[in-house]
C-alpha positions as CSV (number, residue, x, y, z in Angstrom):
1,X,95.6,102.0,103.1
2,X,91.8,102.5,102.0
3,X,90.4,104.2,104.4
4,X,94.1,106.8,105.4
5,X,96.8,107.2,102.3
6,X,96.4,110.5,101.0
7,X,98.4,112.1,98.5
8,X,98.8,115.7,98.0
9,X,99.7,116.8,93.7
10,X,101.8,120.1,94.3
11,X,99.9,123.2,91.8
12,X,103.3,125.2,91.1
13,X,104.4,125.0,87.9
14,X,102.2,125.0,84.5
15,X,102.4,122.9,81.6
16,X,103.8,121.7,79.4
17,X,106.8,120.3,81.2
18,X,104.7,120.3,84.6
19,X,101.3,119.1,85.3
20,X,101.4,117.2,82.0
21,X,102.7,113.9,82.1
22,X,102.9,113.4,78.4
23,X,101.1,110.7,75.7
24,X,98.7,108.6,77.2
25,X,99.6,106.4,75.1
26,X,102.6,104.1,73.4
27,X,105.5,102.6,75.3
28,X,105.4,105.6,77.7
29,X,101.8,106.0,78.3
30,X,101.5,104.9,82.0
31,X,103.8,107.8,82.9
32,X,100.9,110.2,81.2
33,X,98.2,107.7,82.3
34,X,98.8,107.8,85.9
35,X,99.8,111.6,86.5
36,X,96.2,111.8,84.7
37,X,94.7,110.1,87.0
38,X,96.9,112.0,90.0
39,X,95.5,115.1,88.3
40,X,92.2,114.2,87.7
41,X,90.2,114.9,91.1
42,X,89.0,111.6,91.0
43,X,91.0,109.3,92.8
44,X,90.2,108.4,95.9
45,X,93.4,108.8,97.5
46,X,94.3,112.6,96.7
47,X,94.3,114.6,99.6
48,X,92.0,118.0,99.8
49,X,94.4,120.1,101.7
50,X,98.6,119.4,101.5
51,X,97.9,119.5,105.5
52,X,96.3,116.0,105.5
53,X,98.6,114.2,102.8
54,X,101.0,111.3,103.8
55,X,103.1,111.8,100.2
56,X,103.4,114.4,98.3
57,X,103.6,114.3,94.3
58,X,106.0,116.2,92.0
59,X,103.8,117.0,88.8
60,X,107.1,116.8,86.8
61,X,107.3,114.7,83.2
62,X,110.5,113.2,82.2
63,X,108.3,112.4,78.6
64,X,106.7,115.7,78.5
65,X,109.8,117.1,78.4
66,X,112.1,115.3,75.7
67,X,109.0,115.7,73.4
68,X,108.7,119.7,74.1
69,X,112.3,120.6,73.8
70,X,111.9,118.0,70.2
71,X,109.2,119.8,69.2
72,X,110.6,123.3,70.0
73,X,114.0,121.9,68.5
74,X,116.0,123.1,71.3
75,X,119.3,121.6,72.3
76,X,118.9,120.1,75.7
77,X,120.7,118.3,78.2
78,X,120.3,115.5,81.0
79,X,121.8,117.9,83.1
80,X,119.3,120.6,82.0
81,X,116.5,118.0,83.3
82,X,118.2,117.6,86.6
83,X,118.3,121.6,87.4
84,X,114.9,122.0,86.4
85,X,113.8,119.1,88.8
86,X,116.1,120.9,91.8
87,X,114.8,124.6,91.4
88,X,110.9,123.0,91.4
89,X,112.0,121.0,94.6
90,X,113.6,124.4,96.0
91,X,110.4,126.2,95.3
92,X,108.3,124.1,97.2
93,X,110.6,123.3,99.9
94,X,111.0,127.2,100.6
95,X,107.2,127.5,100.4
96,X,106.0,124.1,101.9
97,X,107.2,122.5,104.8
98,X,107.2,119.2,104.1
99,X,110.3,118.5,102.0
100,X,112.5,119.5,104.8
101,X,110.7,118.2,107.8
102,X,111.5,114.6,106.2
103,X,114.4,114.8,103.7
104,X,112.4,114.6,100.8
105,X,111.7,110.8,101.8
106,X,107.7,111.4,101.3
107,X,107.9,112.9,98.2
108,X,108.1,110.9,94.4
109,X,107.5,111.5,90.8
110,X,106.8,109.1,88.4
111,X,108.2,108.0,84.7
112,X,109.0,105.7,82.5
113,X,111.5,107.5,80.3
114,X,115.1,106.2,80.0
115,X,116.0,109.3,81.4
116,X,114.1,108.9,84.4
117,X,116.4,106.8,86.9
118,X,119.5,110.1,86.3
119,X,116.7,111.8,88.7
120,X,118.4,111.4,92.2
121,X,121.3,108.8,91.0
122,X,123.4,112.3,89.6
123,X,122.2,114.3,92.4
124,X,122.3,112.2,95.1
125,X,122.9,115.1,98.4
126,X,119.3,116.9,97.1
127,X,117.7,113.4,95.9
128,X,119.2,110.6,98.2
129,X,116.0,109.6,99.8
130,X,113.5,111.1,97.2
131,X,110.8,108.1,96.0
132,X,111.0,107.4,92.2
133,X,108.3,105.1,90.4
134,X,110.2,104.1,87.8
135,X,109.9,101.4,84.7
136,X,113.1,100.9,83.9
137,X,114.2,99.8,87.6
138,X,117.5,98.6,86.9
139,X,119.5,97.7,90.5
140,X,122.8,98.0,88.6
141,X,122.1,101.8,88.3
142,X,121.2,103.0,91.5
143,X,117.4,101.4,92.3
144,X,116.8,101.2,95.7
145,X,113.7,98.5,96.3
146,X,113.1,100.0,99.7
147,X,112.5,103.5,98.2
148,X,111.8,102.7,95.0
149,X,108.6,101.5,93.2
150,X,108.7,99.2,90.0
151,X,106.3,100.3,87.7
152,X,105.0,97.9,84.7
153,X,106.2,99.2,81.2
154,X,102.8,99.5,78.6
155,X,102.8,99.7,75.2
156,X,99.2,102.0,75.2
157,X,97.2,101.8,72.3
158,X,95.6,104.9,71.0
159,X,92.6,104.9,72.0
160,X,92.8,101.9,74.4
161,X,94.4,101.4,77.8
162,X,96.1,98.6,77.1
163,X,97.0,95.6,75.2
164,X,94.2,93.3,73.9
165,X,92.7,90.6,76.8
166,X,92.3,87.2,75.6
167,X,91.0,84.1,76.9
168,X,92.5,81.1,75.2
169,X,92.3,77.5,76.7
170,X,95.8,76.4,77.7
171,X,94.6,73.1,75.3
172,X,94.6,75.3,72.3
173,X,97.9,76.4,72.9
174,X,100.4,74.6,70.7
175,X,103.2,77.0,70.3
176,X,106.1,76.1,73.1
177,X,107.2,79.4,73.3
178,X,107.5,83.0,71.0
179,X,109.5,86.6,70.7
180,X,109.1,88.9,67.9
181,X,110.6,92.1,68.4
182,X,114.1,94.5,67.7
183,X,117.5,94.0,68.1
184,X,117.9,96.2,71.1
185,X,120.3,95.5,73.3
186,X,123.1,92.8,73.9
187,X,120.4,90.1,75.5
188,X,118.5,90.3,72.8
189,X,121.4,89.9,70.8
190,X,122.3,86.8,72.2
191,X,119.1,85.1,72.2
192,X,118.7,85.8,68.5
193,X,122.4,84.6,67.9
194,X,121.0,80.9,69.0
195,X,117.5,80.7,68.7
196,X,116.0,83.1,65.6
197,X,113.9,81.5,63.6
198,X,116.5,78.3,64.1
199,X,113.8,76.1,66.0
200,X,110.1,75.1,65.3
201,X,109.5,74.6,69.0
202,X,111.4,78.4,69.9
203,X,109.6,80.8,67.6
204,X,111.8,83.4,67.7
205,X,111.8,86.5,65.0
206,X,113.0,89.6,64.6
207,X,110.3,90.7,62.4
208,X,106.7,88.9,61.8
209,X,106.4,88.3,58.1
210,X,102.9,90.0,57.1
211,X,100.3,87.0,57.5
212,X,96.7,86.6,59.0
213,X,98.7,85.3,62.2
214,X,99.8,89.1,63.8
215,X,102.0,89.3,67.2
216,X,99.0,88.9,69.5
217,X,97.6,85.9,68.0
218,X,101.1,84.3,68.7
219,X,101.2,85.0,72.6
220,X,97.6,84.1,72.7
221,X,98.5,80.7,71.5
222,X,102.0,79.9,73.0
223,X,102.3,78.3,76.5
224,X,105.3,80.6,77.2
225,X,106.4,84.2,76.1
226,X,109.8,85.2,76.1
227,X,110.3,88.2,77.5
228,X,114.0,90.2,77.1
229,X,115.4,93.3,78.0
230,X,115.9,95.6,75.3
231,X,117.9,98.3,75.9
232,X,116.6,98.6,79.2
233,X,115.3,96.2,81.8
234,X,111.7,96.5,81.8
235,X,109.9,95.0,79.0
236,X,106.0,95.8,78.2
237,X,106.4,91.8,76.6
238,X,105.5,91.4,80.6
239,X,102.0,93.3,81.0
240,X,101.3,91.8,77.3
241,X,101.9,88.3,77.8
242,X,100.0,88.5,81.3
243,X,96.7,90.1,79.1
244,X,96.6,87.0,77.1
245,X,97.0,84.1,79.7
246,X,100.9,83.6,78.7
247,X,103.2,82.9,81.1
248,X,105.6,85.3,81.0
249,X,109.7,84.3,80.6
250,X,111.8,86.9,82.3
251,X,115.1,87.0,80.6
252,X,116.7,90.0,82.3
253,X,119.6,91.0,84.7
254,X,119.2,93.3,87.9
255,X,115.2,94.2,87.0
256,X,113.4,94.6,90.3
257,X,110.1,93.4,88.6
258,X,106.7,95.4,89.6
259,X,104.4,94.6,92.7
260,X,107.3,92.2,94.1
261,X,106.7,93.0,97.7
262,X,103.0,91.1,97.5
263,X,103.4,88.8,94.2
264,X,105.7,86.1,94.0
265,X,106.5,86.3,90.0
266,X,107.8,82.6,90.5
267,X,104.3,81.4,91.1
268,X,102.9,82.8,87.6
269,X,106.7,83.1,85.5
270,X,109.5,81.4,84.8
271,X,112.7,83.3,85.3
272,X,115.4,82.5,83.2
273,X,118.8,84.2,83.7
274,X,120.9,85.8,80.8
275,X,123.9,83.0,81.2
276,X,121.2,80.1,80.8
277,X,119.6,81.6,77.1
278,X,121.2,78.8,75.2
279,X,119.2,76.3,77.9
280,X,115.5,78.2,76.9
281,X,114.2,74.9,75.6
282,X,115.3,72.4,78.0
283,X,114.1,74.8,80.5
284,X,111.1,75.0,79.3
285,X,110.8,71.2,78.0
286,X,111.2,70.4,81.4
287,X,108.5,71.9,83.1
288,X,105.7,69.1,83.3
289,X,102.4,69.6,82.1
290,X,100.8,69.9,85.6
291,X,103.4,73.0,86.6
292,X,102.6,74.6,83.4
293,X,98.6,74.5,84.0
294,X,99.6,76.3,87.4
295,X,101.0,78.7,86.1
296,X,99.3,79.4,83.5
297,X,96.2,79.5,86.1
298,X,98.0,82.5,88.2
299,X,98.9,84.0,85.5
300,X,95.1,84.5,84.7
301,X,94.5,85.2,88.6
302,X,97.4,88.2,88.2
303,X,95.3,89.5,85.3
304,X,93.7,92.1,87.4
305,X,96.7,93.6,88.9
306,X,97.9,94.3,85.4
307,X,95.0,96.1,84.2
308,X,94.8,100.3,83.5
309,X,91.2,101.4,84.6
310,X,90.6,104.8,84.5
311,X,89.3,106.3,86.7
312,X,91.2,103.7,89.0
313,X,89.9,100.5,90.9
314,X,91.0,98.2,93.7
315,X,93.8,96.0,92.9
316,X,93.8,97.1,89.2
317,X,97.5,98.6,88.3
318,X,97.3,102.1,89.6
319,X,95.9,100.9,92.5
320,X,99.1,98.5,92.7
321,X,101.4,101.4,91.9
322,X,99.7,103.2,94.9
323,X,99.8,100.0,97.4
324,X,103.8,100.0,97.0
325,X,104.2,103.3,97.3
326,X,101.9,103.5,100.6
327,X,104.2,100.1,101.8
328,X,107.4,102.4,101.4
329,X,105.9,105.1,103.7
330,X,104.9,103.3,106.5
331,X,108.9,103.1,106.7
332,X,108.9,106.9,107.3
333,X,109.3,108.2,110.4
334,X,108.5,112.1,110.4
335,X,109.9,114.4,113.2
């Protein structure tokens, strides 16, 4: 892949809603981070004539366009979003070659929008082998892992590119195991309805109580992080707990979680499924000492894959995004 993927950004189009992939930072910002970097001229990987490319990029922002038709306070629909993403496909097909000559099958956007996953799964005929890096890559509503590319939700800073990186000896870790955030979403309902704030071992809050102990010195000293779905299936609890050596708890149904075609996320989390929430502490309880220092050592090894450079490096996360898209190619075979 070093040395041969090339991707080629199509130019039609202008911002805002194309060629601008929205806030670079907050819950959406790898969606603006990596068409950024796509953009940029920097990464290795872009191609310097469309002739040489392997994929080809559609500049289009699922993010960039709920927050210009909010700002311009114009009524707009999901199915609005869908035509606009069909005529820029039409443009370029009539003009390129490329979307025809495979189907569409080396082509993908990117986002991590709620929206994002109606891109194809509506519109399957135009869209049915089309490539989407998505977040929220929920196989109950149409995510393919063969075609598809899990992409790690972020909750961005502003001025930062990610969550805060701590080092904290698994010693000095006394808190079994911690969640703090919204009622979003019916998992999350049901692991408040047996464990908020109802156990000293299962620290478990909707809200932190303003104290000199803030949400990040929690995961830095708890063995494990619980990590729900909200409303959707991604969580950026994941990429979070990873930054500060805790092993991530995946509480979640039908998430295809990022980079699973090279890491094995039982090696570094535990994953608990929705029906077993009530067990969370036996689970947990039961994991000795010597499994726990394990994983608590990948997780610090996995550290790297889950990091936003810019511009990109090897094995950082862009470079991870790239490496499955690249893996999902070399099942493509062009006339």
């Amino acid at each position: 892949m070093e040395k041969r993927f090339k991707i080629w950004v199509y130019r039609e189009g202008e911002p805002p809603l194309v060629h601008h992939g929205g806030p670079l930072k907050n819950i959406y910002g790898i969606e603006g981070q990596f068409m950024d970097e796509m953009e940029s001229g920097l990464n290795p990987f872009m191609a310097r004539h469309h002739d040489e490319a392997h994929v080809f990029f559609v500049p289009i922002s699922v993010v960039a366009i709920i927050i210009f038709v909010d700002r311009a306070q114009i009524s707009y629909t999901r199915t609005q979003m869908l035509n606009m993403f069909s005529d820029y496909i039409g443009n370029v097909a009539h003009k390129y070659p490329y979307w025809n000559r495979s189907g569409g099958a080396d082509h993908f956007f990117a986002s991590c929008h709620d929206w994002a996953p109606d891109i194809s799964y509506q519109n399957s005929p135009l869209f049915m082998n089309f490539t989407r890096l998505l977040c929220n890559a929920n196989k109950s509503e149409g995510f393919e892992p063969k075609r598809d590319v899990s992409i790690p939700e972020v909750n961005i800073p502003e001025g930062k590119l990610g969550p805060p990186h701590m080092t904290i000896s698994p010693r000095n870790r006394s808190i079994l195991t911690f969640f703090a955030g919204g009622l979003h979403g019916d998992i999350r309902k049901i692991l408040f309805d047996y464990w908020k704030e109802k156990d000293d071992e299962i620290k478990v809050f909707e809200y932190l109580k303003k104290s000199k102990k803030d949400y990040f010195w929690y995961m830095s000293h708890s063995k494990f992080c619980l990590c729900p779905s909200g409303y959707e299936v991604a969580s950026p609890r994941v990429v979070a707990a990873i930054g500060v050596g805790c092993v991530p708890v995946i509480i979640s149904d039908n998430y295809e979680l990022p980079f699973s075609d090279v890491l094995e996320w039982s090696k570094f989390s535990v994953i608990i499924p929705v029906e077993k929430i009530p067990e969370i502490k036996n689970i947990l309880k039961n994991i000795t000492t010597r499994r726990y220092l394990t994983l608590q050592r990948r997780v610090i090894q996995a550290q790297r894959h889950f990091v936003l450079n810019r511009p990109a490096k090897p094995f950082d996360m862009i470079h991870m995004i790239l490496h499955s898209l690249w893996l999902r190619r070399l099942n493509i075979r062009l006339p």
